[in-house]
C-alpha positions in Angstrom: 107.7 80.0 79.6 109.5 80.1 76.3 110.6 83.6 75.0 110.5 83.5 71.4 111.3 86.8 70.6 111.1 90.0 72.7 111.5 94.0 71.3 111.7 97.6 72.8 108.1 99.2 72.7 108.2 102.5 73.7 109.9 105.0 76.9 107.8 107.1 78.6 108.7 110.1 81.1 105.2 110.9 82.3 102.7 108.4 84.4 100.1 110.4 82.7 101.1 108.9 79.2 101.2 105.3 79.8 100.2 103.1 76.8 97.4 101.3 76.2 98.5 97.9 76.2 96.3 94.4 76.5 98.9 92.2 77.8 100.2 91.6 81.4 102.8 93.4 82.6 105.8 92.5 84.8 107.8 95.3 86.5 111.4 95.1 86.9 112.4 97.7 90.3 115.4 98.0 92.0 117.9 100.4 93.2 120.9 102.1 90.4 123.3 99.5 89.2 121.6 96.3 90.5 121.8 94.9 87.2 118.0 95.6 85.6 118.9 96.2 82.2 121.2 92.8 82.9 118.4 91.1 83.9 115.9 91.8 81.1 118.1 90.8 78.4 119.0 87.6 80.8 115.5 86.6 80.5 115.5 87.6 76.5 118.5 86.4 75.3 119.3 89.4 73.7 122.4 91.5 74.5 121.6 94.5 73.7 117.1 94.6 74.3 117.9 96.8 77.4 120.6 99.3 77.0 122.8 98.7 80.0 125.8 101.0 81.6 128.8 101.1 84.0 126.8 104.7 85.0 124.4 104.0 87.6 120.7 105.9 87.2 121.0 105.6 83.3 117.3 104.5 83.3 115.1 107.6 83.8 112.1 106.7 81.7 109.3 103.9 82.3 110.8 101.1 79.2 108.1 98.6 77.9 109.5 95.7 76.4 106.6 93.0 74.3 107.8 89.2 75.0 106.5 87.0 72.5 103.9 89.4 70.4 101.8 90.4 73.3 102.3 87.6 75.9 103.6 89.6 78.1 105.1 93.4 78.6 108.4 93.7 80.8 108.8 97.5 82.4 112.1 98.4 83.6 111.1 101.1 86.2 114.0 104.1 87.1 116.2 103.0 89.3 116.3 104.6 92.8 119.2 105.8 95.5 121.5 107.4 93.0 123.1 109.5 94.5 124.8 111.5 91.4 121.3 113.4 90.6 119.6 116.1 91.8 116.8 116.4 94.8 114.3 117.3 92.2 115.7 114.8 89.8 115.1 112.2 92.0 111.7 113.3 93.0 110.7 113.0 89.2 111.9 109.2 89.2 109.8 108.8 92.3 106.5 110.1 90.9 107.0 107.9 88.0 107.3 105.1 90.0 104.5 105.7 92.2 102.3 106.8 89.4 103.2 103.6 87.4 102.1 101.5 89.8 98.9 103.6 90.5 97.9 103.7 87.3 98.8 100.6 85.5 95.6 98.7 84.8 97.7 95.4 83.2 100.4 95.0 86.6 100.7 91.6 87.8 104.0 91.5 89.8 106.9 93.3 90.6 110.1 91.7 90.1 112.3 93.5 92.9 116.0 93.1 92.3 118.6 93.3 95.2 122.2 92.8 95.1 122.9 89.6 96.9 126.5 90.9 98.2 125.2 93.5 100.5 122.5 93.3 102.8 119.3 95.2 101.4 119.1 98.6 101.6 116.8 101.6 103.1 115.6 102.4 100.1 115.2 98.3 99.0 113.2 98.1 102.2 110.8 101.0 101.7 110.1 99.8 98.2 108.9 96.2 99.8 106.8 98.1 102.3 105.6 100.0 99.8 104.4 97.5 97.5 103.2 95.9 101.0 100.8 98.8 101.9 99.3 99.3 98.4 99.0 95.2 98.0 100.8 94.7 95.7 102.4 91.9 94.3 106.1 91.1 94.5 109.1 88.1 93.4 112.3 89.1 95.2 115.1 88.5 93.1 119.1 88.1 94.1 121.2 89.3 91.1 125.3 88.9 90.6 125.1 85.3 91.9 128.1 84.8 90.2 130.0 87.1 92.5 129.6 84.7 95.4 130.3 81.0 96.6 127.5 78.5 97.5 127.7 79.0 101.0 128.2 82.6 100.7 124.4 82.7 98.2 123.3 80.5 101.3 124.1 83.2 104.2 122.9 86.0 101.9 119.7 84.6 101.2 119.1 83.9 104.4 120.5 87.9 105.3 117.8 89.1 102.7 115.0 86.7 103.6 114.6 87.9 107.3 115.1 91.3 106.3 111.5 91.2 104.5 110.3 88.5 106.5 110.1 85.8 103.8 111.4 82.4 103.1 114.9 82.0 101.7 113.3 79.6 99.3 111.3 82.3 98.0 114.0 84.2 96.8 115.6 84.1 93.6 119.3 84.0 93.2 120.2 85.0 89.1 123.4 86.1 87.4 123.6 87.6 84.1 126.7 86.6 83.5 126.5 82.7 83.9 122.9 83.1 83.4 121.9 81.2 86.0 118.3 81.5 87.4 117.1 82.1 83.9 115.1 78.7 83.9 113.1 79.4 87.4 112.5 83.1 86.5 110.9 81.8 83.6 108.8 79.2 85.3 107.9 82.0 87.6 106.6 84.0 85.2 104.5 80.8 83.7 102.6 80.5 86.9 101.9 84.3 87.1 100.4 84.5 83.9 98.7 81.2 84.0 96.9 82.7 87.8 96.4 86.1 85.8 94.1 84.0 82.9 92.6 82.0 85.4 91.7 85.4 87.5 90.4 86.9 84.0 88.6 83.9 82.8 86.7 83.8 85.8 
């Protein structure tokens, strides 16, 4: 895939509000601070798409982003585990998570985002068996690559791999500062929406 052009859509705060959009949609999870805002304008090549912040939990709202005039919709979902919010806060960011994915008829994959310097964590593990028990779904992705040596990415990958049962090969290492990975995310995102047109074609 070839990203043309990408722009901010629309935020919303309530699952019961989502937009009616036609194209696919890819949702971006992860925990505060993984790098999700990073990642999106990565993919874009656009600094400043996604608004990003040193302050962890900054995203509290579902953000659509259109890639290439209706190709394809990214949605950065809230960030979970921070810790700087309240109980009820936090159970607000939850319910629009769970009613995003409940409701979204256009959902095609969940791009899961883990920090490849730390092995994953409870909440990183409950959203992969989460996403497990409702079907649905998911690319696992390393971010901060940069942070690490080859043989360190190696170990880690590995580390993540057996922690949700999966192939280290099927795990993508990016950085958003070298911009590595950018080439096999997008090919990634090629094949789900060439199997999404072959799924709606038939």
């Amino acid at each position: 895939m070839i990203i043309k052009n990408a722009k901010f859509i629309t935020s919303v705060a309530d699952y019961n509000n989502l937009p009616t959009l036609n194209s696919p949609e890819i949702a971006i999870a992860g925990k505060s601070n993984v790098g999700k805002s990073s990642f999106i304008n990565m993919l874009a090549n656009i600094n400043r798409l996604a608004k990003t912040s040193s302050t962890p939990g900054r995203t509290r709202l579902l953000n659509y982003f259109d890639i290439n005039n209706g190709e394809l919709t990214l949605v950065d979902l809230p960030g979970y585990g921070f810790a700087k919010v309240s109980d009820n806060e936090k159970e607000k960011w939850s319910e629009l998570i769970e009613g995003y994915f409940a409701k979204s008829q256009n959902l095609i994959n969940v791009f899961v985002l883990v920090d490849i310097r730390h092995e994953p964590t409870v909440l990183d593990r409950q959203m992969i068996a989460y996403l497990h028990h409702y079907n649905i779904p998911f690319t696992l992705i390393a971010t901060k690559g940069d942070k690490l040596s080859r043989a360190q990415i190696q170990k880690q990958k590995s580390i993540i791999a057996t922690t949700f049962a999966l192939t280290p090969s099927n795990i993508y290492v990016t950085s958003a500062l070298n911009k590595s990975g950018v080439a096999e995310i997008l090919d990634r995102i090629q094949n789900l929406l060439d199997a999404n047109k072959s799924e709606v074609d038939f």
